[in-house]
C-alpha positions as CSV (number, residue, x, y, z in Angstrom):
1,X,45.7,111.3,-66.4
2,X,48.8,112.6,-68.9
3,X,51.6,114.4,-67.3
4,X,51.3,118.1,-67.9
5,X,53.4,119.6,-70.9
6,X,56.1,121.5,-69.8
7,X,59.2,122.9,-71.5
8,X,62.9,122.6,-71.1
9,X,63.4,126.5,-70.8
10,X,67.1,127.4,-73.2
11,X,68.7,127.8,-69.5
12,X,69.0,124.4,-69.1
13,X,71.0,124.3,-72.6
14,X,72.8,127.4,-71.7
15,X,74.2,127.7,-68.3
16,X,77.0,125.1,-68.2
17,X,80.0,124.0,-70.3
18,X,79.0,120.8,-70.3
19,X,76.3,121.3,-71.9
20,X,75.9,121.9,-75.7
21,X,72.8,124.0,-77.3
22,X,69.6,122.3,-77.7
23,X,69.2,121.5,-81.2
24,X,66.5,122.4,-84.1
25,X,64.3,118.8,-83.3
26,X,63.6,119.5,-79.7
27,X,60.2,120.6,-79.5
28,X,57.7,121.8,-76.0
29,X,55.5,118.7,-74.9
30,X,58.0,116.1,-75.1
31,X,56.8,113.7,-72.3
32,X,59.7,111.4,-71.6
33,X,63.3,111.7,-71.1
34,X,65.2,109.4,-72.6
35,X,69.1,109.0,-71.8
36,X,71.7,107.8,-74.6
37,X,74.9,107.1,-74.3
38,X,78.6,104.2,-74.1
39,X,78.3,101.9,-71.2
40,X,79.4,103.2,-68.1
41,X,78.2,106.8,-68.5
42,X,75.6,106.5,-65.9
43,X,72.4,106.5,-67.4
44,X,70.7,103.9,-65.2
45,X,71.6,106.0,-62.1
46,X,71.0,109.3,-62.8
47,X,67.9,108.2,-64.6
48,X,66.9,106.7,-61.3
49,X,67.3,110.1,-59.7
50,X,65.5,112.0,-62.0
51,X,62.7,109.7,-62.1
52,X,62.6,109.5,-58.5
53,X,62.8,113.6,-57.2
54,X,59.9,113.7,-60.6
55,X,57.5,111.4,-59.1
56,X,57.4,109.2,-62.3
57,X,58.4,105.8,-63.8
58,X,62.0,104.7,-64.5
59,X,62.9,101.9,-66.8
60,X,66.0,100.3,-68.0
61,X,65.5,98.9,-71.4
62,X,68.2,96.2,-70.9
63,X,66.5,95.3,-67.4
64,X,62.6,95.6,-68.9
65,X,64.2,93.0,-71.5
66,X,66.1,90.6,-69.1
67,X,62.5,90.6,-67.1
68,X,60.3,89.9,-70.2
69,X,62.4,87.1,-71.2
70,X,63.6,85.7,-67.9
71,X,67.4,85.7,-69.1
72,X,69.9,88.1,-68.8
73,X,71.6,89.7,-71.8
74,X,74.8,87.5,-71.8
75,X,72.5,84.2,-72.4
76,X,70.3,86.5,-74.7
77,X,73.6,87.4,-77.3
78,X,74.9,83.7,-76.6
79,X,71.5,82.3,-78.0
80,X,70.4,84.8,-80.2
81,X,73.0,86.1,-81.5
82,X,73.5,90.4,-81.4
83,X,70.6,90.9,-84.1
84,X,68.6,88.4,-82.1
85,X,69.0,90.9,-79.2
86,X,69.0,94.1,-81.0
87,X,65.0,93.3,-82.5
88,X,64.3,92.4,-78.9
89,X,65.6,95.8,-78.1
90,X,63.6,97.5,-80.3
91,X,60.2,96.4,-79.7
92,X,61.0,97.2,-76.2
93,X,62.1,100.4,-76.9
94,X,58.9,100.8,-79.3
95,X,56.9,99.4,-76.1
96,X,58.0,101.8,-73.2
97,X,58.1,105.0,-75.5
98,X,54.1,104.2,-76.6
99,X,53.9,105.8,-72.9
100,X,54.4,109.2,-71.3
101,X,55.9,110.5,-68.1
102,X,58.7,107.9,-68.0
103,X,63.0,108.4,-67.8
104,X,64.1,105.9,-70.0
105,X,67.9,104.7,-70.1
106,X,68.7,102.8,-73.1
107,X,71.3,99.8,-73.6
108,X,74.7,101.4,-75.5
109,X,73.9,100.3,-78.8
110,X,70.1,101.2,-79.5
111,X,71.6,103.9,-81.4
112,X,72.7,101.3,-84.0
113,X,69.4,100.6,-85.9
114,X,68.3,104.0,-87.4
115,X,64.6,103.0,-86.6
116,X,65.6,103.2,-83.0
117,X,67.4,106.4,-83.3
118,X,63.8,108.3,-85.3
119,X,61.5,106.3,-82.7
120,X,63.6,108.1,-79.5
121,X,63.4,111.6,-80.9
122,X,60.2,111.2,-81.6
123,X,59.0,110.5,-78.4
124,X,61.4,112.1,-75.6
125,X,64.1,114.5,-74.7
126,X,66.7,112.5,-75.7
127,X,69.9,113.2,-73.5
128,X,73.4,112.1,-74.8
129,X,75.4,111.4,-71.7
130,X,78.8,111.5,-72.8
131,X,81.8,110.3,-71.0
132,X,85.3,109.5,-71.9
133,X,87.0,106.0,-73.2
134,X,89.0,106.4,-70.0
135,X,86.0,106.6,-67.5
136,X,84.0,104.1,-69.2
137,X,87.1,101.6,-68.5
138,X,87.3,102.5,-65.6
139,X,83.6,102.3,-65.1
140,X,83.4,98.8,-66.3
141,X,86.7,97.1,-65.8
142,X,85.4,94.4,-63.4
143,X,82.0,93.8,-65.0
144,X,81.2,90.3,-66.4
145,X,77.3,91.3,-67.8
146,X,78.5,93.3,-71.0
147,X,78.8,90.8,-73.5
148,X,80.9,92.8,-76.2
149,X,83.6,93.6,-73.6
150,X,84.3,90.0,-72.5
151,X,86.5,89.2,-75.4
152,X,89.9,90.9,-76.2
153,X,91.4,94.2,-75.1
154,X,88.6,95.5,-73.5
155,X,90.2,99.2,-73.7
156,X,90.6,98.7,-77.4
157,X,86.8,97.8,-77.7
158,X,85.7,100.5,-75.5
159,X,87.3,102.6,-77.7
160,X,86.0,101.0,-81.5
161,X,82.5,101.2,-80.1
162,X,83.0,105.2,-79.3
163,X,84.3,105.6,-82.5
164,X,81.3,103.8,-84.4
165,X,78.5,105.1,-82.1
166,X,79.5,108.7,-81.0
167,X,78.1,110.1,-84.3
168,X,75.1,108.2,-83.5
169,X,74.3,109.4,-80.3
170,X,75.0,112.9,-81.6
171,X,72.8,112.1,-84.7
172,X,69.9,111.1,-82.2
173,X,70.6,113.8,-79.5
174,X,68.8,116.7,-79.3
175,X,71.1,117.2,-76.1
176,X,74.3,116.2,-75.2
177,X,76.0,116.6,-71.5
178,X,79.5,115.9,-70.2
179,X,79.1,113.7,-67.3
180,X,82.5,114.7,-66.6
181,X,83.9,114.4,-63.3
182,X,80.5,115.2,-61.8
183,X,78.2,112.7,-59.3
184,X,75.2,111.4,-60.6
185,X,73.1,113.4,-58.5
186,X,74.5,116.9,-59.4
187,X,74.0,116.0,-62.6
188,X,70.3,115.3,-62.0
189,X,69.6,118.4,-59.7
190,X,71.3,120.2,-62.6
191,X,68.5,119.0,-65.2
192,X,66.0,119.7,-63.0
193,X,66.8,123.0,-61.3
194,X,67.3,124.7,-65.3
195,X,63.9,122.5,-66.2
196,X,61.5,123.7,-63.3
197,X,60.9,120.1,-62.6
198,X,62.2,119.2,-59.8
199,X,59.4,120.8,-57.3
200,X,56.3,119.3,-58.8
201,X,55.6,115.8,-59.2
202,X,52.9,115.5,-62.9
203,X,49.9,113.4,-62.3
204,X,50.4,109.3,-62.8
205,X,51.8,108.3,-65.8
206,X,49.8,107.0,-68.7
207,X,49.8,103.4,-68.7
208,X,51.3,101.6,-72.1
């Protein structure tokens, strides 16, 4: 069986500073929630969470990749090549969002192909998670599995890659939140206390 519809009621858009109106493209019976947003932002955990307190499937496209192929994403950009692994991204992307009743977290830069950017609105809430250039380094300082930070001043890239896909995410949102200072899981209960969610698990999730 689909999920129920439900709506995201305007509170949800409304009751914080950290979060910015819901925009014109949002529309009721959106059946996934798809987060956006620079690496170290936390998408993959509080995705987790909110899939977990709705009862429904959680995938990580980079993971759902790394699992389809049997290599991880370093090996993937070393053999392929970064359009090699964005096409790869994209018909995964194309793949889990066939579905319904899933929290999706994208990779960082599946904002980059504008076929990616219609496909998520289309088929989600998409969520901007936005954090700073400061938090992401932070974030990711010791991490050796994000190939476009392994070269150079990775400060300096952090920040190049906000200033070329910040418009995209924005472009692609039709919500974007300040992760701020916050934990991942007040930042969930916060989605799903304003959404009505977070009581009631939907039926199974249609298979894809």
């Amino acid at each position: 069986m689909n999920p129920p519809d439900f709506v995201f009621p305007d509170s949800l858009f409304h009751d914080s500073p950290s979060l910015y109106p819901l925009d014109a493209g949002y529309h009721a019976g959106m059946r996934n929630i798809i987060l956006i947003g620079p690496m170290g932002a936390g998408k993959t955990t509080i995705g987790r969470l909110l899939a977990n307190r709705l009862g429904w499937q959680f995938h990580d496209s980079d993971r759902e990749i790394e699992k389809r192929t049997g290599a991880s994403i370093p090996l993937i950009f070393d053999i392929e090549g970064e359009a090699g692994f964005r096409q790869r991204e994209h018909d995964m992307l194309a793949e889990l969002t066939a579905g319904s009743g899933i929290v999706l977290a994208t990779g960082g830069g599946a904002v980059l192909r504008a076929d990616n950017r219609e496909l998520l609105r289309e088929n989600g809430l998409v969520i901007y998670l936005y954090t700073t250039v400061e938090r992401q380094f932070e974030r990711t300082r010791h991490d050796t599995q994000r190939p476009l930070l392994q070269k150079g001043d990775r400060r300096a890239t952090l920040q190049r890659l906000m200033d070329e896909r910040d418009p995209l995410y924005r472009e692609t949102a039709h919500q974007v939140l300040e992760t701020g200072g916050q934990t991942p899981r007040v930042m969930a209960d916060r989605i799903l206390a304003a959404s009505g969610l977070g009581g009631a698990a939907p039926d199974a999730p249609r298979s894809r």
